[in-house]
N, C-alpha and C positions, 0 to 999 in steps of 0.2 A: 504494500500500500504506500501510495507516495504521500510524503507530509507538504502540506502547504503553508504559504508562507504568504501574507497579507498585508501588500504596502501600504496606507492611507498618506492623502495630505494635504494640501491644498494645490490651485491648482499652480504648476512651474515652481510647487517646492524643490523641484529636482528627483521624484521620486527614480525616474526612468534615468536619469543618469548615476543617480547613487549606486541603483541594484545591479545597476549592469556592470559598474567599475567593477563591485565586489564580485558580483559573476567571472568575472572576465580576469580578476586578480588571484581569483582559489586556482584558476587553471582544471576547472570542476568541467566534464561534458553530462554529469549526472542532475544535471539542474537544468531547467526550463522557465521561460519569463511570458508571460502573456499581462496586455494589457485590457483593463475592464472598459476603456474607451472602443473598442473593436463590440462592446455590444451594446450602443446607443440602437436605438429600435429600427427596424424598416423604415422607411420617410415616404418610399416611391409613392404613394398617393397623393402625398402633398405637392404645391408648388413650390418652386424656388423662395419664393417669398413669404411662402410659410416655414419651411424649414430654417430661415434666418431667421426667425421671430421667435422661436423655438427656444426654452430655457435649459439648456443643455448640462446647467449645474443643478438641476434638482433630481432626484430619484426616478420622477414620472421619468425622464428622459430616456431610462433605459430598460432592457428587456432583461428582467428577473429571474421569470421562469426559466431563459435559454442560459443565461449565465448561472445557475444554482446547478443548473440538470451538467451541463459543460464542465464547472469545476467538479462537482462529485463525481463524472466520470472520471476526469483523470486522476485523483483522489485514490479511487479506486480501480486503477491502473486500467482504465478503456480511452483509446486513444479518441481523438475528438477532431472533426472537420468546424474549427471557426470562423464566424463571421469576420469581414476586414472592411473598418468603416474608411472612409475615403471622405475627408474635412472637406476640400475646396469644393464638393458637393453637396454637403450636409446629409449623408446618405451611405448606407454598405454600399460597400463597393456586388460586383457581379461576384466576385471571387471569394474564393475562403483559402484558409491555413490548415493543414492536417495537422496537428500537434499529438506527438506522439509522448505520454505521459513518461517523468525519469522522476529519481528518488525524491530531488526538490522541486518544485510548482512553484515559483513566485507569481503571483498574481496582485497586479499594481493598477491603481489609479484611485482618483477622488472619491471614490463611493466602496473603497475597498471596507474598511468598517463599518459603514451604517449600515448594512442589512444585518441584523440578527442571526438569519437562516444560514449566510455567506460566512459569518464569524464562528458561527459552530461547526462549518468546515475548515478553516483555521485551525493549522496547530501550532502557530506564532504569528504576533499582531505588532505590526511596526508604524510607525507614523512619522512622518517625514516632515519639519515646521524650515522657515524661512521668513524672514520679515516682510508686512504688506509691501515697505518697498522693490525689493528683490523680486519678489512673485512677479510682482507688476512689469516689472523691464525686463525680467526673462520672456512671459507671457508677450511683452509688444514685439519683441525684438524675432520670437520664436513663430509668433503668428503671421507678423508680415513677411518675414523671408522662407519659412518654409508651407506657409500656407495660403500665401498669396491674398493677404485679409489688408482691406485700407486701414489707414493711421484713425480714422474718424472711427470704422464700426469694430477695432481691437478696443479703443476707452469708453465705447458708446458700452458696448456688453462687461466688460469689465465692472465700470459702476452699478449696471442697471443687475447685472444678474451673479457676475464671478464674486465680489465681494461680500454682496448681503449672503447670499448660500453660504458662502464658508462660512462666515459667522453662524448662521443659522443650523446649517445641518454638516458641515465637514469638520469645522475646530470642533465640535462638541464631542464627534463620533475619534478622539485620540484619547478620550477618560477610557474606551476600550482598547487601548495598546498597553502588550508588554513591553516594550519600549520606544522613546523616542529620541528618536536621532533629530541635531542641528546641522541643517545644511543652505547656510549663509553664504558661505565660500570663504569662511574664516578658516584659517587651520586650524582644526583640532585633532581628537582622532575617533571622532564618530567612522572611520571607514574600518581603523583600525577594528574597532569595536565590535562593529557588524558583521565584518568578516570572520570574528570569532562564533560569533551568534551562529551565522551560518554554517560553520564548519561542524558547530555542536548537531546543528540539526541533519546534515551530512551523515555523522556519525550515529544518531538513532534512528535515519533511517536505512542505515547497513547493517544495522545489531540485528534486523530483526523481530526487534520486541515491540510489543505498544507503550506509548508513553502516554498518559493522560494525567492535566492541567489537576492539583489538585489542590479546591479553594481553600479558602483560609476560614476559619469556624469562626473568626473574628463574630460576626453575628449570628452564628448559629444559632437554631431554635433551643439547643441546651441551656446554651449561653445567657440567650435574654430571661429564659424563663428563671433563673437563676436568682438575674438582677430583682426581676420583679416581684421574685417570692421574696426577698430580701428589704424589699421594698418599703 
């Protein structure tokens, strides 16, 4: 069974260049990266001009059911033909990705912690932060040149829809990360770091064994009843 691994964070925290350094640093072919942008929903019915109107940072935006059913395959070691969205169209592209499942599954992007269902498929939960300003000039700088987006509708959606969501529903969904990494573009050694993380996760998924999360009894029902018979 492959373990996965759950990037969250806002958006142009640098989640896709973090994972891939550390990918690409273990010298690991045992790991696989997909990201949860590849399953914003079909659009083909709309028009051009509906699809740009489109609030592309809220949850509606994307297709649940195909990414729950997608990651628990390969989870569970069934390889999976994905969806490939295609931005300067607002739209999947015609084509798909055959992803063939390996020990590690990273699976990264902005809505990686908010579902529930998607975090109980999780067997570690990362979350990737960055200051508003940073996001911001990575997002302009990344949208116009590799996605062909004018300087006017990168700040128009920016304000109107990337900033209030992350407040609203991305920063909130890192109180479900077991760790979070800073990636400002200061030195530190968040890569250092992560790359450990990941090599651990490497190694329990070669051992063979199951590992499961096991909570803290902090509030247990022993616990409170305890306090309150004391009470």
């Amino acid at each position: 069974m492959a373990r996965i691994i759950l990037v969250g964070g806002g958006s142009s925290s640098g989640k896709s260049y973090v994972t891939n350094t550390v990918i690409e640093n273990l010298h690991s072919d045992e790991i696989t990266r997909i990201t949860i942008d590849d399953f914003y929903k079909d659009q083909s019915q709309m028009s051009m001009e509906e699809r740009v109107n489109v609030n592309y940072d809220h949850p509606k935006a994307f297709d649940w059911k195909l990414m729950r059913k997608q990651i628990s395959d390969l989870k569970n070691d069934i390889a999976i033909d994905k969806p490939i969205y295609d931005f300067t169209v607002h739209n999947r592209s015609n084509k798909t990705e055959h992803v063939v499942p390996k020990k590690i599954v990273v699976v990264e992007g902005i809505m990686a912690l908010v579902d529930r269902q998607l975090r109980e498929l999780g067997d570690l939960k990362i979350f990737i932060t960055a200051t508003p300003e940073v996001r911001f000039l990575r997002r302009f700088i990344r949208d116009h040149t590799e996605r062909a987006r004018s300087y006017e509708s990168i700040v128009n959606q920016y304000i109107k829809t990337v900033a209030p969501m992350y407040e609203e529903i991305v920063k909130p969904s890192s109180n479900y990360a077991d760790l979070i990494i800073n990636n400002d573009g200061i030195a530190n050694l968040a890569m250092d770091v992560l790359a450990c993380v990941f090599k651990d996760q490497l190694e329990k998924a070669n051992d063979g064994k199951k590992h499961d999360h096991h909570p803290s009894n902090e509030f247990s029902e022993d616990v409170l009843n305890k306090v309150f018979q004391n009470a």
